[in-house]
C-alpha angles and dihedrals in degrees: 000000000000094000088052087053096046086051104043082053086055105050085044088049093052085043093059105048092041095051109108106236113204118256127212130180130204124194114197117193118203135174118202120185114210110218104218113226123220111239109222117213106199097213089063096034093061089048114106144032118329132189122208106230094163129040108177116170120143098248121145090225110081127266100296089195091066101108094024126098100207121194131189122197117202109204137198096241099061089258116115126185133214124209131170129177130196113180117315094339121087137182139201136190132158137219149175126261140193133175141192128186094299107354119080118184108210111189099327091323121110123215138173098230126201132177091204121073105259072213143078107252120180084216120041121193118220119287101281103019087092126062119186117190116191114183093191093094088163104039089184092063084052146315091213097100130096122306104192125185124199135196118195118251112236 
């Protein structure tokens, strides 16, 4: 009895490796297109002409930005200048800056700058025709300081 099992178990071993499988061979084609991303250097993208369209900063007057159209102009040099014009009056200063990779000092004051939205906008503009400056560098001191938002200049 054993030796017809063992048997049987081989016969049915050598069957079933022996057996041909079908083989079948598919062949996908896909094309996949690779967007290329812009990479942003930040000490170029600074670099021009810049509009304030936003001024936020927790102050019981009211926004003193609101008639004034306000430009900042980043400059190769370091220098930036600041002009902003009511009416008929303008005015002009001038000032330093410095940057690292996500601090910028303008003029003594020191920001977190980004080129994306840190919100959710229904419509983006293109990486680096947005600056945001945010003063609050240690939220946890306080969240009370300038919120500044920039559009570039064409």
């Amino acid at each position: 009895m054993k030796f017809t099992v063992t048997s049987l178990l081989i016969f049915m071993l050598f069957v079933a490796c022996n057996t041909p499988k079908p083989t079948t061979t598919t062949v996908t084609t896909t094309t996949t297109q690779v967007k290329e991303e812009r990479k942003l250097v930040p000490w170029d993208a600074i670099l021009g002409i810049w509009k304030m369209e936003s001024y936020q900063v927790f102050a019981p007057e009211p926004n003193l930005n609101e008639n004034k159209t306000t430009i900042w102009e980043f400059k190769n040099d370091r220098d930036v200048t600041f002009r902003t014009t009511e009416g008929k009056k303008s005015s002009f200063n001038k000032g330093r800056y410095w940057m690292n990779k996500s601090i910028i000092n303008v003029d003594g004051t020191l920001y977190m700058f980004s080129f994306e939205s840190p919100y959710d906008s229904p419509n983006p503009k293109p990486l680096g025709e947005e600056l945001w400056l945010d003063s609050n560098i240690d939220p946890s001191i306080s969240n009370d300081g300038p919120k500044i938002y920039f559009t570039k200049v064409k």
